[in-house]
Backbone as CSV, one residue per row, in Angstrom:
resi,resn,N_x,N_y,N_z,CA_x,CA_y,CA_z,C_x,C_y,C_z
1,UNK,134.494,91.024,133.602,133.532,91.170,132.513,132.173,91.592,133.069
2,UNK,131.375,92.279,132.509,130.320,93.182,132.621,129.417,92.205,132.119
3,UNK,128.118,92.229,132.915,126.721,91.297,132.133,125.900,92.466,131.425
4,UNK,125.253,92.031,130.493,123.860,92.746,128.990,122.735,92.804,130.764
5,UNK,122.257,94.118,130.593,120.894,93.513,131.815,119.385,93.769,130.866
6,UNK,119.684,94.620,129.821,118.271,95.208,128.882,118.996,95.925,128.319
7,UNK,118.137,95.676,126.642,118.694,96.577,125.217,117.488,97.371,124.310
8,UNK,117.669,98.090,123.881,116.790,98.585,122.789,116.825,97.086,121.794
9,UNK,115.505,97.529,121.290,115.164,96.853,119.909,116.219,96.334,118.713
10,UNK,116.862,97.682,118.805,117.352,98.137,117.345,118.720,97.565,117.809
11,UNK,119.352,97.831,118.468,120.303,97.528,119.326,120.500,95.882,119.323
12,UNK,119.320,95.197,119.750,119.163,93.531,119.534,119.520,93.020,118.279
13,UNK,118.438,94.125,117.293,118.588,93.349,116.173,119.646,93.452,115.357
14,UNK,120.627,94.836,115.792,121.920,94.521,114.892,122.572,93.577,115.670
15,UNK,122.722,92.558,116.809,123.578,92.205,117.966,123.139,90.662,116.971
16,UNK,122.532,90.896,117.033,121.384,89.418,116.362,121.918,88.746,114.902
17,UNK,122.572,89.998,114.235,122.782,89.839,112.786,124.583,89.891,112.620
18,UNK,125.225,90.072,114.068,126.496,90.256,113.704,126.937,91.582,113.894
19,UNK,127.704,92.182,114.316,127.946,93.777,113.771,129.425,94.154,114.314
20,UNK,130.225,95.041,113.769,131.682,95.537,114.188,131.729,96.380,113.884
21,UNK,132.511,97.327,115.083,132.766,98.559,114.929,133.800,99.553,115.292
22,UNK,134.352,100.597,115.666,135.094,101.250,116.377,134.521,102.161,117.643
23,UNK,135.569,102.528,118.643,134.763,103.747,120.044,135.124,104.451,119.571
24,UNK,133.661,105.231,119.099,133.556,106.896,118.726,134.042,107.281,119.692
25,UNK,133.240,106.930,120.994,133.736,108.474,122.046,133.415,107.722,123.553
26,UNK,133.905,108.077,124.411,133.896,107.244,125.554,133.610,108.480,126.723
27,UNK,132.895,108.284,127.619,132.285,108.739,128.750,132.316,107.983,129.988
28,UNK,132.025,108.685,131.417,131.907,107.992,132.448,131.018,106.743,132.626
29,UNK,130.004,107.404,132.043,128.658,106.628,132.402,128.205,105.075,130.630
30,UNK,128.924,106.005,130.010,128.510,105.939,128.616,129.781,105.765,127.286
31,UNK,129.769,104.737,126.311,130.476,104.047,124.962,129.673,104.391,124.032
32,UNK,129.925,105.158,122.868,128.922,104.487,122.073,130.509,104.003,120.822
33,UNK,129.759,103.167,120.235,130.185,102.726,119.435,130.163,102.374,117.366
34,UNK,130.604,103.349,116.827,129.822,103.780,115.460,130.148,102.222,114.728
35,UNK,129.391,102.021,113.803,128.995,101.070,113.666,128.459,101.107,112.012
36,UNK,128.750,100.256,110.484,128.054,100.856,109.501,126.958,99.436,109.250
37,UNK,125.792,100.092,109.578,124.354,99.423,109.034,124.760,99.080,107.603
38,UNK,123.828,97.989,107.504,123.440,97.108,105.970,123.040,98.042,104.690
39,UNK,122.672,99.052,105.566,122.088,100.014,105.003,123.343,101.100,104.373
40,UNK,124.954,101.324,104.953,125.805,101.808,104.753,125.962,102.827,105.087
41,UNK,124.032,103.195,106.202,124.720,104.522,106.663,125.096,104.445,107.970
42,UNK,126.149,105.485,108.591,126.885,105.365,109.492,125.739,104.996,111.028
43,UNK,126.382,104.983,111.873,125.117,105.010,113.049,126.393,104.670,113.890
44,UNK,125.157,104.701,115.758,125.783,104.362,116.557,125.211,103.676,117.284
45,UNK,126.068,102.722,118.242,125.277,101.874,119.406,126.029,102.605,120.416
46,UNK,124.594,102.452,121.910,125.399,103.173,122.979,125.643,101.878,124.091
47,UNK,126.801,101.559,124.962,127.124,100.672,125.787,126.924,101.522,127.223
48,UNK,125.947,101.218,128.140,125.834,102.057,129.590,125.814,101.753,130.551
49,UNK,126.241,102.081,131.648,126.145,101.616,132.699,124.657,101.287,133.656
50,UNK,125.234,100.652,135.088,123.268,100.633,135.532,122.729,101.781,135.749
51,UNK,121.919,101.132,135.901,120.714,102.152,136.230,120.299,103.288,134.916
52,UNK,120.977,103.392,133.807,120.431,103.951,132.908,119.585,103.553,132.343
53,UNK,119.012,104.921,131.290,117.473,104.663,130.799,117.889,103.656,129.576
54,UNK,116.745,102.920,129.042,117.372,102.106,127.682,116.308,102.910,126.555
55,UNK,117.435,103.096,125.053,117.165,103.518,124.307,117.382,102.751,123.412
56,UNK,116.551,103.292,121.867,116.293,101.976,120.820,117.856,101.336,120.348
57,UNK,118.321,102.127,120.518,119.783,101.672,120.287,120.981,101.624,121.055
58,UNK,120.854,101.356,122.533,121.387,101.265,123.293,121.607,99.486,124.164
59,UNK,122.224,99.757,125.305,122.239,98.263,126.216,122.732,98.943,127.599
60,UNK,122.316,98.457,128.615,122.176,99.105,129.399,123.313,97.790,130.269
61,UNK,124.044,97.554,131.136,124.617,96.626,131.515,124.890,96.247,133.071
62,UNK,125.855,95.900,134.036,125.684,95.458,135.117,126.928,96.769,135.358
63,UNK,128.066,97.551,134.804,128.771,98.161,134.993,128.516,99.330,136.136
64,UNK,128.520,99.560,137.414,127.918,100.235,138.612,128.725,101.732,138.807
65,UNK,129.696,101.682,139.365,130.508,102.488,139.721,131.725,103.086,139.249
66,UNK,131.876,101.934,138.499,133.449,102.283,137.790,133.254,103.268,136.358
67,UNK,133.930,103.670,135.714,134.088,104.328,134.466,134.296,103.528,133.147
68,UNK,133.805,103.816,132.069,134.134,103.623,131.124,135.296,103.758,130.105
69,UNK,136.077,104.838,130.636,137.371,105.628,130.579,137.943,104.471,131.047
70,UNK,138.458,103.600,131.640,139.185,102.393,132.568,139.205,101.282,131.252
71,UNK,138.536,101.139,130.461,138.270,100.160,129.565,138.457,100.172,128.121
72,UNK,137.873,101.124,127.685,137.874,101.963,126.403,138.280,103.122,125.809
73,UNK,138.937,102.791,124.705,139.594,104.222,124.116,139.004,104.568,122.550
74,UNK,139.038,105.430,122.499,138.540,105.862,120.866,139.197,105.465,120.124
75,UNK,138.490,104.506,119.511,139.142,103.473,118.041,139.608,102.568,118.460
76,UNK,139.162,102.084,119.698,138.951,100.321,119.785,138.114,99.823,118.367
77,UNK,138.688,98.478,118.497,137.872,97.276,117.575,136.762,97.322,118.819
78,UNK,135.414,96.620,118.211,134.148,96.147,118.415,133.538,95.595,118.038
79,UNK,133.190,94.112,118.260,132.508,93.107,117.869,131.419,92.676,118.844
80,UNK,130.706,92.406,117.727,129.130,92.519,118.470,128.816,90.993,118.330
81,UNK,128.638,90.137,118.997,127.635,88.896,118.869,126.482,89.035,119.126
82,UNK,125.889,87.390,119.258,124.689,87.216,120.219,124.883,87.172,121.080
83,UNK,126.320,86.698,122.070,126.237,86.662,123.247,127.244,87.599,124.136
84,UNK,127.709,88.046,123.239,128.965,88.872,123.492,129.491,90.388,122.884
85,UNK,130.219,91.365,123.784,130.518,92.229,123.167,132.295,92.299,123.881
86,UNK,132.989,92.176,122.399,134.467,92.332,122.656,134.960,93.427,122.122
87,UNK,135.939,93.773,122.721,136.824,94.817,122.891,138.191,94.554,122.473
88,UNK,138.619,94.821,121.360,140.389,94.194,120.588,140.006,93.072,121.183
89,UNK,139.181,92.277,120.673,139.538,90.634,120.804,138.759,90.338,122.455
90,UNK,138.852,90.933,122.581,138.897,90.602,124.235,137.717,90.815,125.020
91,UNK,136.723,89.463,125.428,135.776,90.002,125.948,134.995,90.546,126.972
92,UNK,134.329,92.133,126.709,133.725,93.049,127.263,132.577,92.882,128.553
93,UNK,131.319,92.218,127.243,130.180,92.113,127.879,129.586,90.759,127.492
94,UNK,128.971,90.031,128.897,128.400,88.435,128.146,127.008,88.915,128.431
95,UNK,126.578,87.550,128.210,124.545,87.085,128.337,123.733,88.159,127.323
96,UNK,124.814,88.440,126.658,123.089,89.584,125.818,122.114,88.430,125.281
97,UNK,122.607,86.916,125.185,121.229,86.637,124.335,120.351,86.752,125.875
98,UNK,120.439,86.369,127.222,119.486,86.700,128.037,119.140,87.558,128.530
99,UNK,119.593,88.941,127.969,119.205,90.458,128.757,117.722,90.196,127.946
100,UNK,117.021,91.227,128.752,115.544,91.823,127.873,115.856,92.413,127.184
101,UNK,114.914,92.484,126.190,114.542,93.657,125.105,113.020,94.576,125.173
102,UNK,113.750,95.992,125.006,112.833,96.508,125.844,112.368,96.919,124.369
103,UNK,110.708,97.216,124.465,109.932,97.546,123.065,108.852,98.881,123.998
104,UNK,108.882,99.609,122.789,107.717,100.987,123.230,106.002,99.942,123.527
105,UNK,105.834,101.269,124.018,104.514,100.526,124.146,103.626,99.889,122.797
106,UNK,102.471,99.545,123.000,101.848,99.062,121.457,100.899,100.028,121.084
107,UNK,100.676,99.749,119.939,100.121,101.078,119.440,98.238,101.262,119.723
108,UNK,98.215,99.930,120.140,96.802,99.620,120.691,96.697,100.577,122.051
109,UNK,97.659,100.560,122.923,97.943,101.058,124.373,98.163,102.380,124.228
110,UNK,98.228,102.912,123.336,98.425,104.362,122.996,96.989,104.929,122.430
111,UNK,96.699,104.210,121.401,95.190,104.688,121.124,94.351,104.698,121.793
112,UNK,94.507,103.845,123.070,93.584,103.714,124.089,93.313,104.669,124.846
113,UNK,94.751,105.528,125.047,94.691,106.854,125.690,93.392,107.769,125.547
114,UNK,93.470,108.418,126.875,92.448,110.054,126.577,92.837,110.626,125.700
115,UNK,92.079,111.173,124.894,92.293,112.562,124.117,92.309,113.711,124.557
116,UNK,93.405,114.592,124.889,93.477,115.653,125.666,93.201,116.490,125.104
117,UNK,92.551,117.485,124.908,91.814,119.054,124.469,93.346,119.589,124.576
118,UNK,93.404,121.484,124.154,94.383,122.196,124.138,94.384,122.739,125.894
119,UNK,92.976,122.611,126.018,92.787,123.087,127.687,93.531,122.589,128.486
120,UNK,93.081,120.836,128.489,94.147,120.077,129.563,95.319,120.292,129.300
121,UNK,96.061,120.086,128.047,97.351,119.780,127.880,97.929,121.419,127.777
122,UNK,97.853,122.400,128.198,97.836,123.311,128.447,98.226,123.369,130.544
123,UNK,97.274,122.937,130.891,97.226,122.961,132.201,98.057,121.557,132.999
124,UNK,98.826,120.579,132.098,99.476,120.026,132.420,100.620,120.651,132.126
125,UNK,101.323,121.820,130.943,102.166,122.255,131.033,102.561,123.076,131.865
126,UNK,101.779,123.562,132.358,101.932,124.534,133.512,102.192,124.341,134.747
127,UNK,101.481,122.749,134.956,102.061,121.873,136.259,103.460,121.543,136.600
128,UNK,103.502,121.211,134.718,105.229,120.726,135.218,106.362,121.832,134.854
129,UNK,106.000,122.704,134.511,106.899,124.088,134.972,106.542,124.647,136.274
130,UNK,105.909,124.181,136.763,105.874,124.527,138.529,106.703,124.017,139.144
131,UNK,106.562,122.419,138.201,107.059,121.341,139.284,108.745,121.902,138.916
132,UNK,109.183,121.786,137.733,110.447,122.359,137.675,111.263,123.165,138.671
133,UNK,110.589,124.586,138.234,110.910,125.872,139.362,111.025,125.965,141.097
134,UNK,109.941,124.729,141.011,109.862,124.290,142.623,111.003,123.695,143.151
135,UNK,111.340,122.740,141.987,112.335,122.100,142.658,114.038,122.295,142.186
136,UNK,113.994,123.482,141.493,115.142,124.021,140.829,115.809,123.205,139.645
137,UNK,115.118,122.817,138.855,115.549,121.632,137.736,115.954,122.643,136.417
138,UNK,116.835,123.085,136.075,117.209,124.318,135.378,116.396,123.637,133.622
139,UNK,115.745,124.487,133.178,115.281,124.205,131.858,115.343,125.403,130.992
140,UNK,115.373,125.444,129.964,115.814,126.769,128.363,114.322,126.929,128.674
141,UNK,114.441,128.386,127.998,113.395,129.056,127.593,113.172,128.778,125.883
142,UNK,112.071,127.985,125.184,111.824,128.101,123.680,110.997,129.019,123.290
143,UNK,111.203,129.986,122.143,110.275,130.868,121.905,109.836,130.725,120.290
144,UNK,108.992,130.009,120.011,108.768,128.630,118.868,107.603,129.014,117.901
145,UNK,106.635,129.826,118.301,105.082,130.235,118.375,104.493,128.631,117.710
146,UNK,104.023,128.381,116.773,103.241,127.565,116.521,104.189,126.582,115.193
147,UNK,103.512,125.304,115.390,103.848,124.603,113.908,103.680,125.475,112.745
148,UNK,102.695,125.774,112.307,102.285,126.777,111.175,103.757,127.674,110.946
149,UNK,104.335,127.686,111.578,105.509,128.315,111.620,106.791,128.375,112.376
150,UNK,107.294,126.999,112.669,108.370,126.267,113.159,109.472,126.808,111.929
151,UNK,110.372,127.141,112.618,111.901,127.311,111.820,112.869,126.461,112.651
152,UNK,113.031,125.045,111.506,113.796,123.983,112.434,114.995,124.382,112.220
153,UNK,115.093,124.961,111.016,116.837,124.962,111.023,117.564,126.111,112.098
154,UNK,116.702,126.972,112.682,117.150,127.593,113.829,117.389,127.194,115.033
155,UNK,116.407,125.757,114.983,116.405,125.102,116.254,117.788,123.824,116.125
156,UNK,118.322,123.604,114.986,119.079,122.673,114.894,120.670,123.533,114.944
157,UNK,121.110,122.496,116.045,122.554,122.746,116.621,122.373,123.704,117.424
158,UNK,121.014,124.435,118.040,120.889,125.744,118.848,121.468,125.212,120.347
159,UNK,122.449,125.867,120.979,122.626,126.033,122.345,123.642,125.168,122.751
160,UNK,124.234,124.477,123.796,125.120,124.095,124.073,124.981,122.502,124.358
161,UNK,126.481,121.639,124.913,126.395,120.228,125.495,126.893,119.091,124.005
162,UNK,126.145,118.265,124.471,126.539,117.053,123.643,125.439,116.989,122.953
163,UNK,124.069,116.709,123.145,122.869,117.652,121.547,122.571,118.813,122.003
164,UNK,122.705,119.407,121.446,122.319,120.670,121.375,121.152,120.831,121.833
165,UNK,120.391,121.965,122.891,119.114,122.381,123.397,117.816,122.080,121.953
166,UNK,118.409,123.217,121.209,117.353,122.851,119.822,117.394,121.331,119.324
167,UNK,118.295,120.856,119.603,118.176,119.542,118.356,117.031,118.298,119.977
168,UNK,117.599,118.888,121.176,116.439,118.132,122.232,114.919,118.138,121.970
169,UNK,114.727,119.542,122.122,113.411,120.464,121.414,112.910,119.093,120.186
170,UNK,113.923,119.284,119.253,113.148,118.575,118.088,112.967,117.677,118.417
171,UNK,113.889,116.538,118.767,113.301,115.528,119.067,112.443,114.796,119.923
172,UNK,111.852,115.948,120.936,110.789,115.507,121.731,109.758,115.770,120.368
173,UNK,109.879,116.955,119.829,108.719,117.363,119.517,108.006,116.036,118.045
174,UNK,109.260,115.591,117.080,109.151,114.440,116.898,107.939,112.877,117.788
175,UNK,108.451,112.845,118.390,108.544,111.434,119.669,106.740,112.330,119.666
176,UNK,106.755,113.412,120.387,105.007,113.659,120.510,104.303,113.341,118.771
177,UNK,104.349,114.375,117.970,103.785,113.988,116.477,103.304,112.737,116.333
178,UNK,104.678,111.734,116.705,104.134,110.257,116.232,102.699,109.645,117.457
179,UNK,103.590,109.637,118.778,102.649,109.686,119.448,101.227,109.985,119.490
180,UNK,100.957,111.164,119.160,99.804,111.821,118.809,98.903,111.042,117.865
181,UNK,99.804,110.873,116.865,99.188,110.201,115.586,98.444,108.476,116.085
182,UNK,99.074,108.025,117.082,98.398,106.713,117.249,97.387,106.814,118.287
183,UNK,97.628,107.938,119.277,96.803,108.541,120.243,95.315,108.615,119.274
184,UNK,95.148,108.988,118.241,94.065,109.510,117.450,94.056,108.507,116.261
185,UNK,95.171,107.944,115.992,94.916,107.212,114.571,94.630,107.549,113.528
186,UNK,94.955,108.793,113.660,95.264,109.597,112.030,96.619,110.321,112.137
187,UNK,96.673,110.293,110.279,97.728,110.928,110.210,98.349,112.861,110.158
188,UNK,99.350,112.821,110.597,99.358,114.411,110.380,100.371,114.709,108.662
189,UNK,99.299,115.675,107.964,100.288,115.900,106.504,101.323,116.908,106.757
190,UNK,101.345,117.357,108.167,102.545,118.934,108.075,103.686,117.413,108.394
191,UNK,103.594,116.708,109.132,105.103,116.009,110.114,105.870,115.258,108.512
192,UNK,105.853,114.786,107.544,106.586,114.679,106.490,107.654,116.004,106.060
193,UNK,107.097,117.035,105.929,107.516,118.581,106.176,108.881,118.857,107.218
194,UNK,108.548,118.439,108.568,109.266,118.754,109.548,110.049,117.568,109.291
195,UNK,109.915,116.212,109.167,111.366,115.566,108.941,112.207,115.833,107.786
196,UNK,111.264,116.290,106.911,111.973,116.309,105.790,113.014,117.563,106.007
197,UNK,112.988,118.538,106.723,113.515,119.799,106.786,114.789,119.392,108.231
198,UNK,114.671,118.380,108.939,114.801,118.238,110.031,116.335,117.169,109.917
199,UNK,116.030,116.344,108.601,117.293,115.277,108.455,117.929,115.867,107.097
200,UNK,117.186,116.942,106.256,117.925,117.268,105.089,118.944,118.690,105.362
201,UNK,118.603,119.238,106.418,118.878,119.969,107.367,120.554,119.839,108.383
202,UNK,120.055,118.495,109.322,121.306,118.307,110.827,122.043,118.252,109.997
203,UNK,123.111,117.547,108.716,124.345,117.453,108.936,125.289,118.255,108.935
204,UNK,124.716,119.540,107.932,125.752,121.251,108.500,125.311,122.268,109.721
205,UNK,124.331,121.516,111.329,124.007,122.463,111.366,124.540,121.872,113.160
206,UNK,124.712,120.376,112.971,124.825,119.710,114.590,126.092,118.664,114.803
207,UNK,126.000,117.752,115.641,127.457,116.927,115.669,126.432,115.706,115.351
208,UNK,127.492,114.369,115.296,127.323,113.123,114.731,126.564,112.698,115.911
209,UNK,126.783,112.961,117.210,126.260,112.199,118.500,124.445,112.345,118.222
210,UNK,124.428,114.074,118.070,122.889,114.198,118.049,122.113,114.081,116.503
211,UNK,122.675,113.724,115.797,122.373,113.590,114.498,121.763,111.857,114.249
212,UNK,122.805,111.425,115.222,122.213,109.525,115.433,120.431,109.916,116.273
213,UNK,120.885,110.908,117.354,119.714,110.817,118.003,117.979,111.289,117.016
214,UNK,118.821,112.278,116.260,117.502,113.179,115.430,117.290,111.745,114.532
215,UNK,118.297,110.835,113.893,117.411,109.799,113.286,116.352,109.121,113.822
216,UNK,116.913,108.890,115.178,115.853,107.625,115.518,114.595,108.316,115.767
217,UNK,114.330,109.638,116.251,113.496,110.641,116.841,112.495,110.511,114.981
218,UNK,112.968,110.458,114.213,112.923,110.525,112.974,111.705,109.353,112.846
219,UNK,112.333,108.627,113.405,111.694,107.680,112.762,110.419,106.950,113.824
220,UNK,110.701,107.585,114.802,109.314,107.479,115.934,110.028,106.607,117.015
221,UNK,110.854,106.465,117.412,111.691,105.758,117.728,112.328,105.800,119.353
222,UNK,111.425,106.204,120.331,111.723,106.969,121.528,111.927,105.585,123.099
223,UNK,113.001,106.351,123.679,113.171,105.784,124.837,112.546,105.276,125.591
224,UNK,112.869,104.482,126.665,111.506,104.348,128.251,111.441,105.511,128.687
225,UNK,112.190,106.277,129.078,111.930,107.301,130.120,111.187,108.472,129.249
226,UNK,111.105,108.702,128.448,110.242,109.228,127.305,109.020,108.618,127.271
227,UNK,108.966,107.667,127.321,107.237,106.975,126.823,106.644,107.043,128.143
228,UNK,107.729,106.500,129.531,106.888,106.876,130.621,106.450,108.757,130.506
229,UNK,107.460,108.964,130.166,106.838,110.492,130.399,105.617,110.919,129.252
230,UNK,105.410,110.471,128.116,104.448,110.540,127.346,102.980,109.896,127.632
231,UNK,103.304,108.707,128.390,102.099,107.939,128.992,102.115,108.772,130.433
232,UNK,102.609,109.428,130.949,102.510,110.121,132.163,101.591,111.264,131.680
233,UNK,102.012,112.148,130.920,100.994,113.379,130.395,99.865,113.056,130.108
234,UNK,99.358,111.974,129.841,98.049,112.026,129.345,97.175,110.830,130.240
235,UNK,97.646,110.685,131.197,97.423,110.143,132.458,96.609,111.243,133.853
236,UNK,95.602,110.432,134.357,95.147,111.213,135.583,96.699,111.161,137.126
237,UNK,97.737,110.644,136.914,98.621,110.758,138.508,99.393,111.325,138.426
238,UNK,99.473,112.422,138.700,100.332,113.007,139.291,101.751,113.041,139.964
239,UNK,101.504,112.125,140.675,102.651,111.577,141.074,103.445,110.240,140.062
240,UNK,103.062,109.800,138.949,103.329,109.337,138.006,104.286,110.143,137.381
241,UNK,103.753,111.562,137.156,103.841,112.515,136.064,105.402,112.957,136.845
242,UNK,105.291,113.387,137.904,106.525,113.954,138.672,107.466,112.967,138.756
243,UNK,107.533,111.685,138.497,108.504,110.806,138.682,108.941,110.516,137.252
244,UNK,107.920,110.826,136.315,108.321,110.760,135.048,109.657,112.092,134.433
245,UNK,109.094,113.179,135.239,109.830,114.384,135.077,111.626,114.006,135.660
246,UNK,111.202,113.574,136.614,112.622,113.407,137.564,113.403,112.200,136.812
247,UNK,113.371,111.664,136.615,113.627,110.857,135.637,114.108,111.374,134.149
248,UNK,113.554,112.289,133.691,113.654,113.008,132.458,114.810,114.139,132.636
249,UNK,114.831,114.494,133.560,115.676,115.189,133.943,116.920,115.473,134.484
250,UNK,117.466,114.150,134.473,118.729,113.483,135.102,119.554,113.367,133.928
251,UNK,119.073,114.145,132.851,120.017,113.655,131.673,120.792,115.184,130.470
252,UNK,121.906,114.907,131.209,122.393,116.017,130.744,122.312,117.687,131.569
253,UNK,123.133,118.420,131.204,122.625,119.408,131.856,121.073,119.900,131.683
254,UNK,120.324,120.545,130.641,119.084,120.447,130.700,118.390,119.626,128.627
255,UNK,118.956,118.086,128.439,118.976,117.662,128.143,117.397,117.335,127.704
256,UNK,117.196,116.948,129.323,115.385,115.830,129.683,114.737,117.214,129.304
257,UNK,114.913,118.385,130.555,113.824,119.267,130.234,113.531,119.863,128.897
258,UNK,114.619,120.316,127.892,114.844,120.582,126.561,113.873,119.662,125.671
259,UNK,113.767,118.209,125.682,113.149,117.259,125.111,111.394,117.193,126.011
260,UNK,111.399,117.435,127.335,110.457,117.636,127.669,109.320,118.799,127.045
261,UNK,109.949,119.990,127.080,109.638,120.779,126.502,109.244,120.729,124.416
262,UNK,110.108,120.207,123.816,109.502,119.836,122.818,108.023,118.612,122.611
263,UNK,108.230,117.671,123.662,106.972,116.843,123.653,105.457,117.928,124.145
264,UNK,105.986,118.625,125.031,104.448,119.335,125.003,104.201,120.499,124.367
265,UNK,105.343,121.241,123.488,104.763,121.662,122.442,103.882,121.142,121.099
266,UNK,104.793,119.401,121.121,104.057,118.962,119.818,102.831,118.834,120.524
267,UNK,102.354,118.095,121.627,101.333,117.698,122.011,100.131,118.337,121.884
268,UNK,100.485,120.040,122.375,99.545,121.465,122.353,99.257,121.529,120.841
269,UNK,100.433,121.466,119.969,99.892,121.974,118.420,99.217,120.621,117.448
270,UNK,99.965,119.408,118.365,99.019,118.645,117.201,97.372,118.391,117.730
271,UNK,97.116,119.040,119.355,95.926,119.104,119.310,95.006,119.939,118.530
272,UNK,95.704,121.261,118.899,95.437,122.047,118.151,94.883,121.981,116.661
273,UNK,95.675,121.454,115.875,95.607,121.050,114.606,94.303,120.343,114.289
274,UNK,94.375,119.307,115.065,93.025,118.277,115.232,92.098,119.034,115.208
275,UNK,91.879,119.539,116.354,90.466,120.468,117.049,90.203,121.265,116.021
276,UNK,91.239,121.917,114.801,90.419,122.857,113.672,90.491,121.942,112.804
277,UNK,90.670,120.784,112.896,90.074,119.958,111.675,90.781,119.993,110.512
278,UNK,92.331,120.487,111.000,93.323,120.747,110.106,94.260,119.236,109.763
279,UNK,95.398,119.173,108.891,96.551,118.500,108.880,96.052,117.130,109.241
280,UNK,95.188,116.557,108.754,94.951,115.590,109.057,94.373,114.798,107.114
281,UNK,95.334,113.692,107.573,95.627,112.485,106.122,94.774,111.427,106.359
């Protein structure tokens, strides 16, 4: 049996309330497990091995070397406790009531941030497409021009993998918007627009895997290795910033950089926006 080591939020609080489900889909590294919210709409929890990043709806566990394939098959039973996760009866994973729960930063710690001009955050994008190329970290080319004129539904289901390049794109670019918004403490009136086009949109255009992801992205809802990399950009280290990248980038074929790349587009346009004194509630 496998130990809970740290979970998302969201992840706790369905674990907290009871929950059962079936294996959608099983991976080396990675379970997730679909699951129907109180709410009745479908969703998923992800079960991972160490050393992975934790996401709002994920658990990250003591599982090292071995596979997930060894354990699980698509359309297992899944029962979720407080302290336990079983498998047909049989149990999986113990101690979740003592794993951590990992929470984004606070929104105090975000407002606290610098306010970056289009200049800086401009000249931090350029750093870390150096840093990329330097070190051969393969990333898509987006050719997006501005919010004022984002076409999401082109970007949704665009390109290849398990989410799609475009649906990465969005959801960095998501994860920045909100960001932004507590960075400054106002609101933006275009980002209602872009979700609204963005979730009324994925279900004829992507798969179920990245469609869980565009919710949570939806709803402001972003990873550690994301927030380090969001608190990395608007940070004076450098070497912060590059460990944030490397990190970001370990996921998927070009997964991190895809989502990287949407966070500093939102970042550039919702400065942008600001600085003309635009889109702002």
């Amino acid at each position: 049996m496998f130990q809970a080591v740290i979970m998302g939020s969201r992840f706790a609080s369905l674990c907290s309330e009871g929950a059962c489900g079936k294996v959608h889909s099983v991976f080396d590294r990675a379970v997730n497990i679909e699951i129907a919210e109180q709410s009745a709409d479908v969703s998923l929890l992800t079960v991972l091995c160490a050393g992975s990043d934790v996401m709002p709806a994920s658990l990250v566990t003591t599982m090292h070397k071995d596979s997930w394939n060894n354990y699980c098959t698509i359309g297992n039973n899944v029962i979720f406790t407080k302290d336990a996760v079983y498998l047909n009866s049989v149990p999986l994973i113990s101690r979740l009531s003592a794993a951590e729960v990992w929470k984004p930063a606070s929104d105090e710690t975000i407002n606290n941030l610098p306010k970056r001009t289009c200049e800086e955050l401009a000249a931090q994008n350029e750093r870390i497409k150096l840093y990329l190329k330097e070190n051969r970290i393969p990333a898509n080319t987006f050719m997006v021009g501005s919010l004022d004129n984002l076409d999401v539904t082109a970007l949704l289901g665009w390109g290849v993998g398990l989410t799609p390049s475009g649906d990465d794109f969005l959801a960095g670019l998501l994860y920045a918007m909100y960001f932004t918004q507590m960075v400054y403490n106002r609101k933006l009136d275009i980002l209602p627009t872009i979700l609204s086009s963005v979730l009324q949109n994925m279900a004829g255009k992507t798969n179920q895997i990245s469609r869980h992801f565009l919710r949570y992205a939806a709803e402001g809802l972003w990873g550690r290795a994301t927030e380090r990399f969001m608190l990395a950009v608007h940070g004076n280290d450098n070497a912060a910033l590059y460990d944030a990248i490397r990190e970001k980038a370990v996921y998927g074929a070009t997964s991190g950089t895809d989502e990287i790349q949407g966070i500093m587009f939102g970042f550039y346009e919702v400065a942008r926006l600001f600085g003309e004194g635009r889109s702002c509630i």
